[in-house]
C-alpha positions in Angstrom: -120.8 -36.4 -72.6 -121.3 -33.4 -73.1 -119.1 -30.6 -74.7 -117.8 -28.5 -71.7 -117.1 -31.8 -69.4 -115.1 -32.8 -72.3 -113.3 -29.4 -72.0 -113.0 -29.7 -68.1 -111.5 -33.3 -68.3 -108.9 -31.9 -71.4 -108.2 -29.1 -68.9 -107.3 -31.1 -66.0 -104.9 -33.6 -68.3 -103.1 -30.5 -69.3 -102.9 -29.2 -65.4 -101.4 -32.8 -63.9 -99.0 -33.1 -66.8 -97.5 -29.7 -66.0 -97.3 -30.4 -61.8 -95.5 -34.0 -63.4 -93.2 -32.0 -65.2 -92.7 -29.6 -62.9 -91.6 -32.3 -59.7 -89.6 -34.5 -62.4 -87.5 -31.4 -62.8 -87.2 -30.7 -59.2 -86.1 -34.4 -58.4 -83.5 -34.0 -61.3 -82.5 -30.6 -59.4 -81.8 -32.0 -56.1 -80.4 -35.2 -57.3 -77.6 -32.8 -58.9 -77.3 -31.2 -55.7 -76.3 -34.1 -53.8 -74.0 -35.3 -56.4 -72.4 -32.1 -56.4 -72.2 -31.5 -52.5 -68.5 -31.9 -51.3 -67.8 -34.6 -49.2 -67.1 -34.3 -45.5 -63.8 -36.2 -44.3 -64.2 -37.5 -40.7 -61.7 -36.4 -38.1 -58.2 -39.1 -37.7 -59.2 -41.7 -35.2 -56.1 -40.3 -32.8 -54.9 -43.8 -31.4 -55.0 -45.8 -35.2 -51.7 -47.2 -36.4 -51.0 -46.6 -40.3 -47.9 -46.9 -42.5 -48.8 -43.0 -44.2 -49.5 -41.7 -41.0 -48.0 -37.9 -40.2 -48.5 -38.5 -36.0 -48.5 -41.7 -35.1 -49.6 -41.9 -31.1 -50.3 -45.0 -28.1 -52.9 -44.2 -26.2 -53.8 -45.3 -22.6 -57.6 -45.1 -21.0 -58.4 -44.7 -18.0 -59.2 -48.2 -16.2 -62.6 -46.9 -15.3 -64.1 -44.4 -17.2 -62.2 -46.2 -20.4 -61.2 -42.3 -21.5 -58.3 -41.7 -23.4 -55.9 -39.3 -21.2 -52.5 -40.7 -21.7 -51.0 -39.9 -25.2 -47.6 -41.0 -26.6 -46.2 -39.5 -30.2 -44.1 -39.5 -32.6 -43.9 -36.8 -35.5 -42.9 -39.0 -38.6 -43.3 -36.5 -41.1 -41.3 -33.2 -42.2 -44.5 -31.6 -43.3 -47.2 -31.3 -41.5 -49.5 -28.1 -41.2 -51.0 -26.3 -38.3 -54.0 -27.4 -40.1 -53.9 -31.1 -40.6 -56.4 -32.9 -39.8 -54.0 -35.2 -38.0 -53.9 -32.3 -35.0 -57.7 -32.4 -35.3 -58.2 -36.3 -33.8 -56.9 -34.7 -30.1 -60.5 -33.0 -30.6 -62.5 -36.0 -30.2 -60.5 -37.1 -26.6 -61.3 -33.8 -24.5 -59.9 -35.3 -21.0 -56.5 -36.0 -22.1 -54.1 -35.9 -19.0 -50.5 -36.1 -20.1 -49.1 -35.7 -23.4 -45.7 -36.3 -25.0 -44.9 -35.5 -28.4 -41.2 -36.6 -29.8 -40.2 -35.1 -33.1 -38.4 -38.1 -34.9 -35.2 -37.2 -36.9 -37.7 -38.1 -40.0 -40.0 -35.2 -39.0 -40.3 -31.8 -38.2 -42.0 -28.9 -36.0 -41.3 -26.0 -36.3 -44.0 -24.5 -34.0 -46.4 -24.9 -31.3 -49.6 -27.0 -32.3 -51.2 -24.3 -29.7 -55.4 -24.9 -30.9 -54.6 -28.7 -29.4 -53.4 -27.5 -26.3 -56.4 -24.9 -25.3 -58.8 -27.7 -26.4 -57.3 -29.8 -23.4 -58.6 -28.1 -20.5 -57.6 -31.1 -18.2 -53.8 -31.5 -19.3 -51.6 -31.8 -16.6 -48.4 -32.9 -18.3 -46.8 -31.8 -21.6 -43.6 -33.4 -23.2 -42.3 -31.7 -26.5 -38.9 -32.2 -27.5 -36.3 -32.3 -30.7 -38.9 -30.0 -32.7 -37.4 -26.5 -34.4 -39.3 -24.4 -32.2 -37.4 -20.8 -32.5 -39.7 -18.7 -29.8 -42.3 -19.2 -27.3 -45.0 -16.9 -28.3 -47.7 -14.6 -25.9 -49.8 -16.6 -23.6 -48.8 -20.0 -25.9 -50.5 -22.2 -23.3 -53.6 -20.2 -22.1 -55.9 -22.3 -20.8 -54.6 -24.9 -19.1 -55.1 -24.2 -15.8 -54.8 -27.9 -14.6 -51.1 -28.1 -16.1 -47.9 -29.2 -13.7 -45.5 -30.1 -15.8 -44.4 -28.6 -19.2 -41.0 -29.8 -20.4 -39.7 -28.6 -24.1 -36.3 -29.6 -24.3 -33.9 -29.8 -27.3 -36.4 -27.7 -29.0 -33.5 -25.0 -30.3 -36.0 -22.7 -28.5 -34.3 -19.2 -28.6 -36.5 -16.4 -27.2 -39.1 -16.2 -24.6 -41.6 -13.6 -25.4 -43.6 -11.9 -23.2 -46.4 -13.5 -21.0 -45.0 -16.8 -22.8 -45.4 -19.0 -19.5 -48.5 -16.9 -17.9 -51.4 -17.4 -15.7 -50.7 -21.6 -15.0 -52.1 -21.5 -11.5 -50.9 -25.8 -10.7 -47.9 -25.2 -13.1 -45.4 -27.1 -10.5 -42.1 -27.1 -12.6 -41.3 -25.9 -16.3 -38.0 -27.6 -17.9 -36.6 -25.5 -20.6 -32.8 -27.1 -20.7 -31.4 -28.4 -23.9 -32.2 -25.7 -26.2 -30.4 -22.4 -27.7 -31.9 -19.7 -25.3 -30.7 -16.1 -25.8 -33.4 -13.3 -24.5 -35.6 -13.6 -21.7 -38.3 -11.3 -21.4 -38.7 -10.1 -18.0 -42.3 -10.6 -18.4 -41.6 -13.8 -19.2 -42.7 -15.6 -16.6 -45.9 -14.1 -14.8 -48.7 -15.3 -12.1 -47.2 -19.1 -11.4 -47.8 -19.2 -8.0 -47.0 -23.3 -7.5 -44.0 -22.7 -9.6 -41.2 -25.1 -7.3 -38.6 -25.7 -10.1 -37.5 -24.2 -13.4 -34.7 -25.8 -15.2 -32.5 -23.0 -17.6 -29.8 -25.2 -17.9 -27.6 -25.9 -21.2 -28.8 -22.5 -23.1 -26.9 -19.8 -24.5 -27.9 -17.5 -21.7 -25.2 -14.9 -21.2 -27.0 -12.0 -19.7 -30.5 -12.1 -17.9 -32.6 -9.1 -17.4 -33.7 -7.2 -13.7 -36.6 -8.5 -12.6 -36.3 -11.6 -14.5 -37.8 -14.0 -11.9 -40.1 -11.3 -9.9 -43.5 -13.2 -10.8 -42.3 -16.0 -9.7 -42.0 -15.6 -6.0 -42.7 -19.2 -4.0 -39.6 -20.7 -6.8 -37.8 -23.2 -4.4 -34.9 -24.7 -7.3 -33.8 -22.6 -10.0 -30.9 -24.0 -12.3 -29.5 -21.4 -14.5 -26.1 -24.2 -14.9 -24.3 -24.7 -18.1 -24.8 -21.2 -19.9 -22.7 -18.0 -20.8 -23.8 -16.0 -17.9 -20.9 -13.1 -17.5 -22.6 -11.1 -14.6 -24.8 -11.1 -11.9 -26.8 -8.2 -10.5 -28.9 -8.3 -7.1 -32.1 -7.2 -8.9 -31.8 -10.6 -11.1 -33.1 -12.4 -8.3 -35.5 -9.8 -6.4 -38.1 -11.6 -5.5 -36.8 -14.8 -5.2 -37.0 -14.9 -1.2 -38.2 -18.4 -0.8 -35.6 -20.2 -3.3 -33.7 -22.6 -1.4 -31.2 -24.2 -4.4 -29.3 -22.1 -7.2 -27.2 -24.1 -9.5 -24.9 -21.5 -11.6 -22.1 -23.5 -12.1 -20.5 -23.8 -15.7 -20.9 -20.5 -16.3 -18.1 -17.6 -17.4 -18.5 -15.4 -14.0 -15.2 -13.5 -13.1 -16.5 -11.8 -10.3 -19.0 -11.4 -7.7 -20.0 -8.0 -6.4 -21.2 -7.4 -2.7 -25.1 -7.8 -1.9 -25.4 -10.2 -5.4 -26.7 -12.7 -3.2 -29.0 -10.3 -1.0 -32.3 -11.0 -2.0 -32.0 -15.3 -1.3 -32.3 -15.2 2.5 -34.1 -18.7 2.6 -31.0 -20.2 0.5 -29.6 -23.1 1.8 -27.6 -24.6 -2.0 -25.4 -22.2 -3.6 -23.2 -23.9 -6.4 -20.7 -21.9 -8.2 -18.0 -24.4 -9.7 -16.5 -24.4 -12.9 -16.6 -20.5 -13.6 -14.0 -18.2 -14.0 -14.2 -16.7 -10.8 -11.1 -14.6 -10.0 -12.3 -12.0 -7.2 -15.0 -12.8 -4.4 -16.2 -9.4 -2.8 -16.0 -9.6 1.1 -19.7 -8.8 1.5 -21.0 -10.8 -1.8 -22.6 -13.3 0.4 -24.2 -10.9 2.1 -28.1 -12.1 3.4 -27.5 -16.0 3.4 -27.4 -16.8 7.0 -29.3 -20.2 5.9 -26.7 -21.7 3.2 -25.9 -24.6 4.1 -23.9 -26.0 0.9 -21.3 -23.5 -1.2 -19.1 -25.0 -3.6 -16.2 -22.7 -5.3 -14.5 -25.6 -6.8 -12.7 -25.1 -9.9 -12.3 -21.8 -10.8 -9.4 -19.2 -10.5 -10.1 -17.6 -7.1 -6.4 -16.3 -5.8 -7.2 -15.2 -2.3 -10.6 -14.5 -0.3 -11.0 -11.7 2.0 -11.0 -11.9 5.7 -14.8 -11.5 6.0 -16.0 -12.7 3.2 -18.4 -16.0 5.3 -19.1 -13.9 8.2 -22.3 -13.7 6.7 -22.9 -17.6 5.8 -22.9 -19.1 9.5 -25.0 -21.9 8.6 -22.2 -23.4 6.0 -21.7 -27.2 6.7 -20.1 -27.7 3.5 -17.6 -25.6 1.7 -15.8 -26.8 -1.9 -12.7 -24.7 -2.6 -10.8 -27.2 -4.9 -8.7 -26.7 -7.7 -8.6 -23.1 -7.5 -5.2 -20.6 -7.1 -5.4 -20.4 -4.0 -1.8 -20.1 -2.5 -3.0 -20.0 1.3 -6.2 -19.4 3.4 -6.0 -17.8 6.9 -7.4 -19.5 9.7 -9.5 -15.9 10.3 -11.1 -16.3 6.9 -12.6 -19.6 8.0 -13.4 -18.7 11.4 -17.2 -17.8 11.4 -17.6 -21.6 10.1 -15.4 -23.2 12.1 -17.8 -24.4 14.7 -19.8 -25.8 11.9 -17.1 -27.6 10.2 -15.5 -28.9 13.3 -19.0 -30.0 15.5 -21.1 -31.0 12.5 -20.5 -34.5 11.3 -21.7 -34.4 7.9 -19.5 -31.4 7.5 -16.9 -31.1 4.6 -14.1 -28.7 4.4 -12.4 -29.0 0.8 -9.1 -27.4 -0.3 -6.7 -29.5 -2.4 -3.9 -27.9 -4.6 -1.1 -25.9 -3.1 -3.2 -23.7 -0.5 -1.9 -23.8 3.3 -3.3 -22.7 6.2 -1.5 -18.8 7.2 -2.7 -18.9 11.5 
């Protein structure tokens, strides 16, 4: 062999020992890597049952595309983050239909889990109640366009912002009794234009804006019962032309002003009992030629004016118990008469000392 093969052969030795050392090292390298690369947790399977488990749901599929879209929870714990990953197993069941979430006296909520809700494009009903939710934010339920039904009661909600119930074109009736409502926005409520029903009852309510209810204008029940609500204006209920049931007993009303009424001429259920009514104005019942039902009952009402249901012809049923009344004059009752004499289901109710004066 000669003396310059010899040096080739040395040569390549020396190249393949460096490539070796060279790959060794890179295996080493990524070996590290892999070892050092943080491990991805998976998502909460959503329907699993656990004794440490933050929300713990039942789930119902769908008997034929075997889709998930009835959910049942309870929060169990008093600390759980916007960002837990507990939120993040609604993710994996997009076509989720009706959800209700209980707050147990265990846990606690004190906001709205919003990111699950816009992920839910076909929700149709939402349940929340006995969390510690102070306010309704802006636009908290964007994106559901499919929803009919949200009810958050005993939620100690106290203020609804702004566009807070906006742009829910099925939204069919919103429940918001049960909790510690102060201010409305008069924005409040905007574009709802299948709104049929919205419960205000059992709030702290005591004053409610113009315009409160103008966005809402095909609203066929709205119960405003058991609040704090001092006075009424006409321009509360502008807009408000198809409503056809108002429930504002239990209130503290002294008085009602003429025209209060004016802008319900498709009402046909007007109840007023337990207040503190004291004066009726002769023309407060002005526009409701289609009320059918107006109960008075106990309150402090001392005398009614001559005229004051010549503009309700279509009464069949009048409540006037348990007031002060000390007598009623056949010509204050006159433009019913014919109603509560002719119509069989008719009811004509005075009990206490009141007498007719002919």
């Amino acid at each position: 062999m000669t003396l310059i093969v010899k040096r080739h052969i040395a040569l390549m030795l020396v190249i393949m020992c460096v490539v070796c050392t060279i790959e060794s090292t890179h295996d080493r390298n990524q070996s590290t890597r892999r070892r050092d690369r943080p491990t991805v947790t998976t998502t909460n399977n959503l329907c699993e049952k656990g004794a440490d488990m933050k929300l713990m749901c039942h789930c119902n599929q769908d008997h034929y595309n075997k889709k998930i879209n009835d959910v049942d929870c309870l929060l169990l714990h008093e600390d759980i983050a916007q960002s837990d990953s507990s939120w993040y197993a609604f993710n994996s069941h997009p076509h989720i239909k009706h959800i209700q979430l209980t707050v147990t006296k265990h846990g606690y909520l004190g906001y709205l889990p919003i990111d699950v809700f816009r992920r839910q494009r076909d929700l149709q009903t939402l349940n929340i109640q006995y969390g510690n939710i102070r306010e309704i934010p802006s636009n908290a339920f964007s994106n559901l366009t499919r929803i009919h039904n949200i009810t958050l009661k005993h939620n100690q909600i106290e203020v609804l912002n702004a566009f807070s119930f906006a742009n829910h074109p099925e939204l069919i009736e919103l429940n918001l009794q049960l909790n510690e409502i102060i201010n409305i926005n008069r924005l409040a409520f905007v574009n709802l234009p299948k709104l049929d029903e919205l419960v205000l009852s059992n709030n702290n309510i005591s004053t409610l804006p113009n315009d409160a209810f103008v966005n809402i204008t095909n609203l066929n029940k709205l119960r405003l019962n058991d609040n704090l609500l001092l006075v009424l204006t006409r321009d509360v209920f502008k807009g408000l032309g198809k409503l056809q049931q108002l429930d504002l007993s239990v209130n503290n009303l002294k008085s009602l002003s003429d025209g209060v009424f004016a802008e319900l001429w498709s009402l046909q259920e007007l109840y007023l009992e337990n207040n503190s009514l004291e004066r009726i104005s002769e023309r407060a019942f002005d526009g409701l030629n289609n009320l059918r039902i107006l109960n008075l009952q106990n309150n402090k009402i001392t005398m009614l004016e001559n005229g004051v249901f010549s503009t309700v012809p279509a009464v069949t049923t009048l409540n006037l118990n348990n007031n002060l009344l000390e007598w009623l004059t056949y010509t204050t009752i006159l433009p019913i008469m014919d109603n509560l004499v002719n119509n069989t289901a008719s009811v004509l109710s005075i009990s206490g000392k009141c007498c007719f004066l002919f």
